[in-house]
C-alpha positions as CSV (number, residue, x, y, z in Angstrom):
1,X,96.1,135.6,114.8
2,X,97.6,137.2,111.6
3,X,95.8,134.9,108.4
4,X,99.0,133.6,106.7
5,X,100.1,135.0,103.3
6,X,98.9,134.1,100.1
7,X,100.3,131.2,98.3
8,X,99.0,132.8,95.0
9,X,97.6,136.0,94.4
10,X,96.2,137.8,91.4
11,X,94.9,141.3,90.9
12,X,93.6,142.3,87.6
13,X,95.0,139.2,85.8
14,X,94.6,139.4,81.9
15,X,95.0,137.0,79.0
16,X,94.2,137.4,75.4
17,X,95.2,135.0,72.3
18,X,94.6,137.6,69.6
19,X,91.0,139.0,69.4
20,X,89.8,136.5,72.6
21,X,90.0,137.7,75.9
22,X,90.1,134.5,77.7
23,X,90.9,136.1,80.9
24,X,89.3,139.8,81.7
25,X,90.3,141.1,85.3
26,X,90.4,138.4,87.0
27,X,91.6,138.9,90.9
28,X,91.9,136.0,93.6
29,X,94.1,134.9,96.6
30,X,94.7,131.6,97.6
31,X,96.2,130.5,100.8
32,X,98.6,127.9,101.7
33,X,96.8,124.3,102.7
34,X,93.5,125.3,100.6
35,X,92.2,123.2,98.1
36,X,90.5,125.8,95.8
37,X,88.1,124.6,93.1
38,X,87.8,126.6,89.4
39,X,84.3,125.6,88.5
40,X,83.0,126.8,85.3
41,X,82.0,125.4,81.7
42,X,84.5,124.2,78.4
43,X,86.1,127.7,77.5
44,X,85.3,129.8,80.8
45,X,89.0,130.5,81.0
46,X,90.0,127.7,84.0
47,X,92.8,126.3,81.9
48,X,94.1,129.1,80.9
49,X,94.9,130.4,84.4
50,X,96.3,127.2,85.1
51,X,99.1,128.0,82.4
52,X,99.6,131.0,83.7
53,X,100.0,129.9,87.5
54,X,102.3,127.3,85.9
55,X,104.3,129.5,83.9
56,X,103.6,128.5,80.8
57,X,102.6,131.3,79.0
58,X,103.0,135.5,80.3
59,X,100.2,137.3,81.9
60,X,99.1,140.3,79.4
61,X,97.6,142.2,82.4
62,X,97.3,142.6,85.9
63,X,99.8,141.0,88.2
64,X,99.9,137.2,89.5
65,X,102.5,136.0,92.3
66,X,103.3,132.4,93.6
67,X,104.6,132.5,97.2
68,X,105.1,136.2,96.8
69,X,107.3,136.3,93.4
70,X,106.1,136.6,89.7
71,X,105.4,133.6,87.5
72,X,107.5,133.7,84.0
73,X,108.3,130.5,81.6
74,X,112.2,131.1,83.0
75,X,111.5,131.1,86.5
76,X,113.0,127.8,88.2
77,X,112.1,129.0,91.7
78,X,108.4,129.0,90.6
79,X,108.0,125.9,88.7
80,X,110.2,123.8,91.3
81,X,107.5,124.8,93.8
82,X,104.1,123.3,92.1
83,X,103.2,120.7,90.1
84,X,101.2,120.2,86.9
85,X,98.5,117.7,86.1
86,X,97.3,119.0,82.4
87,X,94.0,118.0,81.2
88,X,95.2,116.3,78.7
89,X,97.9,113.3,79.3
90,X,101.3,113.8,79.2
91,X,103.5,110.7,79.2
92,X,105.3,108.2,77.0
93,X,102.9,105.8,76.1
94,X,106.0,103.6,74.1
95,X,107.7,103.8,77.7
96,X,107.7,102.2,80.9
97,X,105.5,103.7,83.8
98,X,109.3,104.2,85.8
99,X,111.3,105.2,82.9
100,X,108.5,107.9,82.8
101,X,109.1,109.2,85.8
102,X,112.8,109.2,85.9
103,X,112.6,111.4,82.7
104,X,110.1,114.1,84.7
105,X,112.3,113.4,87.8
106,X,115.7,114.5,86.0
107,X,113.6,117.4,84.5
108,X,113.5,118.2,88.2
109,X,117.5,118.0,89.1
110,X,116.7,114.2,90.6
111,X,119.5,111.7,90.4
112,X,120.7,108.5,91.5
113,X,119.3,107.5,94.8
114,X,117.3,110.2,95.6
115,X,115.2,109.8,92.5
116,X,114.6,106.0,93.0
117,X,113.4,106.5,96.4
118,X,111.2,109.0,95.2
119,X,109.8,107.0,91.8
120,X,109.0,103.8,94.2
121,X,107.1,106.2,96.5
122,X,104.6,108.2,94.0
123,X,104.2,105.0,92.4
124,X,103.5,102.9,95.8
125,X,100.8,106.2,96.2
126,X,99.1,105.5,93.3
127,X,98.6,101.8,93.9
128,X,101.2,101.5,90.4
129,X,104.0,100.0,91.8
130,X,103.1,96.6,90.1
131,X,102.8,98.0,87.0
132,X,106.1,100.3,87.3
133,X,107.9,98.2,83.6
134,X,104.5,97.6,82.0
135,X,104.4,100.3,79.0
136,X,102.1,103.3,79.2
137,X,99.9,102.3,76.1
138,X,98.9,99.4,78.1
139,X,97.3,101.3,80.5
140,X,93.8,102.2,81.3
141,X,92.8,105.8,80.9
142,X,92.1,105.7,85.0
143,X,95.5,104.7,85.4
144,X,97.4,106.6,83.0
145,X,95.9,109.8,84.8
146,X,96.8,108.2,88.1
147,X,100.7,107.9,86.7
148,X,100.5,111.5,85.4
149,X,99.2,112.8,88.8
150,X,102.7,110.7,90.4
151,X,104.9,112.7,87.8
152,X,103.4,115.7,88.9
153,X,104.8,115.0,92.7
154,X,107.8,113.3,92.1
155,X,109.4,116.5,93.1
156,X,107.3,117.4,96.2
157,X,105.8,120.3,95.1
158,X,104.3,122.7,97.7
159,X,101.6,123.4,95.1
160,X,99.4,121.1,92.7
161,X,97.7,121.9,90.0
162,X,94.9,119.7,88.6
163,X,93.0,120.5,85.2
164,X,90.5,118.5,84.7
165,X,92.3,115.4,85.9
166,X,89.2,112.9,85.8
167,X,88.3,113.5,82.0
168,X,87.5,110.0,80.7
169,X,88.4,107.9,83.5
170,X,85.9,105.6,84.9
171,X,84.2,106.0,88.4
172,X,86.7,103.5,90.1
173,X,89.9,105.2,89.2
174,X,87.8,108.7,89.8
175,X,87.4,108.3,93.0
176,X,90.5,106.8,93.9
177,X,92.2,109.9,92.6
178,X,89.8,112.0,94.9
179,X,90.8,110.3,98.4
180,X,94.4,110.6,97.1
181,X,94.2,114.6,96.4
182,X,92.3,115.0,99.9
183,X,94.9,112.6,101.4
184,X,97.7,115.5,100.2
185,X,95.7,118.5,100.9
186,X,95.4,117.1,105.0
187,X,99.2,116.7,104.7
188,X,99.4,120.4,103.9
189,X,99.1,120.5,99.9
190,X,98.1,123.0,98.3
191,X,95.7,121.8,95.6
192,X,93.7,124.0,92.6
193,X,91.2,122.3,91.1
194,X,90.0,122.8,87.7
195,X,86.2,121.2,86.6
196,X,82.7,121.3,85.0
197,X,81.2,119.1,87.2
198,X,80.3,120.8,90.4
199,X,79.7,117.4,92.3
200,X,83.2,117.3,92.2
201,X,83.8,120.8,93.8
202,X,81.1,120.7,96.2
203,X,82.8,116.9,97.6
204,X,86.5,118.3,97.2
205,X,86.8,122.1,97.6
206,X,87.1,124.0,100.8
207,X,86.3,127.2,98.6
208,X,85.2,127.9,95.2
209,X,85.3,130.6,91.8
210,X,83.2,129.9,89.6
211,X,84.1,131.3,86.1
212,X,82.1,132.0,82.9
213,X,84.0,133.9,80.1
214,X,87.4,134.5,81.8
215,X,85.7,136.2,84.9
216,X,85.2,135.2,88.1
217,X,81.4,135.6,88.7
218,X,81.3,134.1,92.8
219,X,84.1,133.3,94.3
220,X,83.5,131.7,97.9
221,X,83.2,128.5,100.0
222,X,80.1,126.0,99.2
223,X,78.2,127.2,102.3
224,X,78.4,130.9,101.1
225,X,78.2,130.6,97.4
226,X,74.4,128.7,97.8
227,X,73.8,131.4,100.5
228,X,73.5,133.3,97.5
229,X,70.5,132.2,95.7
230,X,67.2,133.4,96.7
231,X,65.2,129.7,97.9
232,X,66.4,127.1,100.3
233,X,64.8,124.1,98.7
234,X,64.0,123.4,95.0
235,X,60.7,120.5,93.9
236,X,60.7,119.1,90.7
237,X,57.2,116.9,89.7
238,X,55.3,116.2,86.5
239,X,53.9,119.0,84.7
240,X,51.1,117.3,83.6
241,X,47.0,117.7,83.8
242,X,47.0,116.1,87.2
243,X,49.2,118.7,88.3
244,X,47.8,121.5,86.1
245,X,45.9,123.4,89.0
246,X,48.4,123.3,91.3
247,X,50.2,124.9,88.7
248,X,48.1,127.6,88.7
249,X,48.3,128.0,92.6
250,X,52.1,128.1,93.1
251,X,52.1,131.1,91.1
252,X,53.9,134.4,92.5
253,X,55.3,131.9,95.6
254,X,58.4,131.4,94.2
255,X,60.2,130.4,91.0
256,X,58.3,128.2,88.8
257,X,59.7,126.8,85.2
258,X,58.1,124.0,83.3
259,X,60.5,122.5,80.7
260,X,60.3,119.4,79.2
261,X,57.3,118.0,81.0
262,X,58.9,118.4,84.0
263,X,58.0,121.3,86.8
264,X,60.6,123.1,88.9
265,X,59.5,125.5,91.7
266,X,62.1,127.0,94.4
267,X,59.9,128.6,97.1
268,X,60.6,131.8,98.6
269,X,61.8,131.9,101.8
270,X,58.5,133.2,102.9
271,X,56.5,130.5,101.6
272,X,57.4,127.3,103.8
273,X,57.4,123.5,102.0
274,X,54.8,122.5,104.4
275,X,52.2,124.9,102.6
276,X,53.3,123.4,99.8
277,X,52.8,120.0,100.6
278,X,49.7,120.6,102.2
279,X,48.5,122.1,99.1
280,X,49.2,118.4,97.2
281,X,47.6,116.7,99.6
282,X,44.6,118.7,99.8
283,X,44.3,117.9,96.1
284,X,45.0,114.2,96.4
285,X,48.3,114.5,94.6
286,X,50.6,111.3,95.6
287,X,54.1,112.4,97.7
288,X,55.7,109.8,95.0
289,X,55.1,112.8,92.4
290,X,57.6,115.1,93.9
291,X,61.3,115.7,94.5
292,X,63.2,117.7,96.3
293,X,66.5,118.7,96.7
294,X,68.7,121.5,98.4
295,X,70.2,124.4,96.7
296,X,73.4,123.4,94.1
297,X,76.1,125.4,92.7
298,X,74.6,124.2,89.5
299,X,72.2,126.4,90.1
300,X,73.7,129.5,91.5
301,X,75.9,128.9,88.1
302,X,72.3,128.8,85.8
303,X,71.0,132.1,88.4
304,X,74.4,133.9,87.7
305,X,74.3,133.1,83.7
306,X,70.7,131.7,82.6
307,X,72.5,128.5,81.2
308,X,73.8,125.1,82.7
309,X,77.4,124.2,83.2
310,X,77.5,121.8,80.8
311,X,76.0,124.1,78.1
């Protein structure tokens, strides 16, 4: 069976404002029905190819399609086929949640009938219905994100594009927004997802780049990308003089960092966690001591850089 065309593609891409390259090569295809995650710190680049996927400002480099023709700020074809959720909000707060979305809806050609029908169903999709007269300003920061995600489909876009969508909104209205995006992606939306927080790619992305400094550094889905790092299992305990000799012992097994009174130690694949543990209990250490945990793209992203995400 013949893998279906890409939805976007980008070879080369390039982006510089003045002396910052804040994209440098980057190349990439996403298909149709994916929902591709852009995991990477505060200035990596992620918004930035957002704009340029949207259109909003030219590519200085390389080339990037959507659905096969180039992006441009005067291309109606390519912004009537995705839709925008910016990181930061864009509504009216002085206006009504409906008389938002007629304004975005006319944006979009919408009129009369058509547009109603479509206003009562995004806002019926993001549980907003009952709030459709109440101003903007009046609204929590969960809910004005879920009204900017509805403006964003009002047009049926065959393409979504979320940056950062869950800045500053509280763990309710997060997740609700999550089921809702997985929700369209089973219907066949394609969804690009923009974060620093990789338990939010791990939980919604089918694949994955991760970007540091306008490049893509691993691009892949969540079961290859953590194929990548070198251990299978990471144990954190106390770094203290009950564990000082063990210490000693784990030494040239695996990875071992001490920071912060805390121990971190990612055996190699060669040196199986039940030597380990028989090795605590031999010294009368107490299981309670130790953690464990599988591999994370946190840190395949600290392996490919030598700092955190959040950094």
């Amino acid at each position: 069976m013949t893998a279906p065309a890409a939805l976007i593609s980008a070879r080369g891409v390039v982006k510089r404002y003045g002396p910052l390259t804040a994209l440098d090569g980057v190349s990439l295809d996403i298909a149709p029905g994916e929902f591709f995650g852009l995991l990477g710190p505060n200035g990596a680049g992620k918004s930035t190819f957002m704009s340029l996927v949207a259109g909003l400002r030219p590519v200085d480099g390389g080339t990037l399609t959507v659905d096969g023709a180039g992006v441009s700020a005067g291309s109606r074809a390519a912004r009537e086929a995705l839709g925008l959720v910016p990181q930061h909000i864009a509504l009216y707060a002085d206006l009504g949640a409906e008389t938002n979305l007629r304004i975005f809806g006319e944006l979009y050609g919408l009129r009369g009938r058509e547009l109603r029908s479509r206003i009562g169903e995004v806002l019926e999709a993001v549980q907003l219905a009952d709030r459709r007269k109440d101003l903007v300003k009046h609204f929590s920061g969960g809910m004005q994100r879920r009204l900017n995600l509805a403006a964003a489909l009002l047009h049926r876009p065959k393409l979504l594009l979320c940056d950062e969508p869950t800045v500053g909104v509280d763990p309710q209205s997060r997740n609700a927004i999550f089921e809702f995006l997985q929700e369209l992606n089973r219907g066949g939306l394609t969804v690009i997802y923009s974060t620093h927080y990789m338990e939010e790619a791990t939980r919604l992305c089918s694949r994955v780049a991760i970007i540091d400094h306008g490049q893509i550094l691993a691009l892949g889905t969540i079961d290859e990308l953590l194929a990548r790092l070198p251990f299978e299992e990471e144990v954190r305990f106390p770094a203290n003089e009950a564990t000082q000799a063990l210490l000693g012992e784990l030494e040239g097994h695996g990875e071992l960092a001490v920071k912060e009174g805390v121990a971190r130690f990612r055996p190699r694949t060669d040196y199986p966690l039940s030597r380990f543990y028989g090795l605590t209990e031999g010294r009368g250490l107490s299981a309670r001591l130790f953690t464990s945990q599988r591999p994370t793209l946190e840190a395949l992203f600290l392996q490919l850089t030598g700092r955190n995400l959040r950094e």
